[in-house]
N, C-alpha and C positions, 0 to 999 in steps of 0.2 A: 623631279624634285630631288636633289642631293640631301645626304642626311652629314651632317657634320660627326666627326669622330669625337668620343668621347673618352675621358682616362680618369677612371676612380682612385681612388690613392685611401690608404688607414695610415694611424699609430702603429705601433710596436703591437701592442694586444689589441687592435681592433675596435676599440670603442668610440673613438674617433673617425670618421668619416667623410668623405666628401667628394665631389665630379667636379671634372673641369669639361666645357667643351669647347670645341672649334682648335685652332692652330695656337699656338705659344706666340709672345711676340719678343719672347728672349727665352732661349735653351742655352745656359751658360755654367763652366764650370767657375764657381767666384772663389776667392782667394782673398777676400775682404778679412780686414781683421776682427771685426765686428762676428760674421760667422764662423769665422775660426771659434770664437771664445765664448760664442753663445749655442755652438755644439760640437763642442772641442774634437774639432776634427782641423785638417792641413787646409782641405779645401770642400766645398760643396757642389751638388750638382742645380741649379738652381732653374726654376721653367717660370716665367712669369707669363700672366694672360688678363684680358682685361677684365676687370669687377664683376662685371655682368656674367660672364663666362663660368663664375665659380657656384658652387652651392653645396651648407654643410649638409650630409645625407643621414646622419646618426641621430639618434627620436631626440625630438624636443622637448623641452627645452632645449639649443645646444649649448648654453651656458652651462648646463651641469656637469660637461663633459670636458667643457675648455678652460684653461685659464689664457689671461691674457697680459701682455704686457708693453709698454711703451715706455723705449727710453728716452730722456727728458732731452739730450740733441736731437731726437726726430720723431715726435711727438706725434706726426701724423702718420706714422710705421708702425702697426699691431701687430704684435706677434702671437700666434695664439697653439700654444699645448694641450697633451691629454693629461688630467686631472691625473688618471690613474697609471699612466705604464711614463708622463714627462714628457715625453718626444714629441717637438716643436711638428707641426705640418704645415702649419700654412704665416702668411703675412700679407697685411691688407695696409697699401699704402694711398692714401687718400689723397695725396697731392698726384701722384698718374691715373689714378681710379684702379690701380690694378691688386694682384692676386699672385703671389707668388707660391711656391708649391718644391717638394723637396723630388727629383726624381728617383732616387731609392726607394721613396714610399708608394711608386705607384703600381698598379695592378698586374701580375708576371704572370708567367705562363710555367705550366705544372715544372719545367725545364728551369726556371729560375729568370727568365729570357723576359725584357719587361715588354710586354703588350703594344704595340704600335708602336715601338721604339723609332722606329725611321720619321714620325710626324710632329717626334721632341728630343730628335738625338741634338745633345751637345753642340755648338756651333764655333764656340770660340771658348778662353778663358781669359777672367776677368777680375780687374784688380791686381794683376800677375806681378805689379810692382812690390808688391808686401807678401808674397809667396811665400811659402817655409820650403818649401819641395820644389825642384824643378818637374814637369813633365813635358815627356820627349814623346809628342805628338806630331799629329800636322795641322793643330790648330790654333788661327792665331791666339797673340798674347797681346792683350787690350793694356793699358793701366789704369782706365776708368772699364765705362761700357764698354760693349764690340759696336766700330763706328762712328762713337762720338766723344773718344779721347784719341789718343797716342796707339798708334800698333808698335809694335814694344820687338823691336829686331834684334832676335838672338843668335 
């Protein structure tokens, strides 16, 4: 019997918690404007998995510790923060059933080196049409998903 890998992830201060298990079914850096402005950064690393996969680990109630939010274009997109330190971790979109999840929040190693890196490294970047920053990798550049838009040849 295989046991599937697993990747725990916190908040900023730890009060938020939560595991994902099995394989990702998107390890992507996104460049959406959306996450640009809702954690003001250029771009993010983003690992999505399916609903099933996720579970919050921090004592319950976990409403005490979350807040949550849905903006009224996609209503079926939860985005849920720590009460206490802000920092967004997770998003529950109910129209794929999935779990998306931030990869700087999840479990490193004493080196800073995050934890099973190889079974959620990055795979492409996404949304690259609305970019602020170029990066000069060697992964593609999507302008939707990776796959099921435009590869974006630069």
């Amino acid at each position: 019997m295989s046991t599937q890998l697993q990747h725990s992830g916190t908040c900023y201060c730890g009060s938020v918690s939560y595991t994902v298990t099995g394989n990702p079914t998107l390890s992507a850096f996104c460049h959406c404007t959306r996450c640009q402005r809702m954690n003001g950064a250029a771009f993010i690393w983003t690992i999505h998995f399916p609903a099933t996969a996720f579970i919050w680990t921090h004592s319950e109630p976990h409403s005490v510790a979350l807040n949550s939010y849905a903006a009224e274009d996609k209503p079926w997109k939860t985005r849920y923060r720590c009460k206490n330190c802000g920092v967004c971790v997770a998003s529950r979109n109910t129209e794929t059933e999935s779990v998306s999840v931030w990869g700087v929040q999840l479990e490193r190693h004493e080196d800073g080196a995050t934890k099973d890196l190889d079974s959620v490294r990055p795979t492409a970047h996404i949304f690259y049409a609305t970019r602020i920053v170029d990066v000069q990798d060697n992964l593609g550049k999507w302008e939707g998903y990776e796959g099921s838009s435009t590869r974006m040849l630069l």
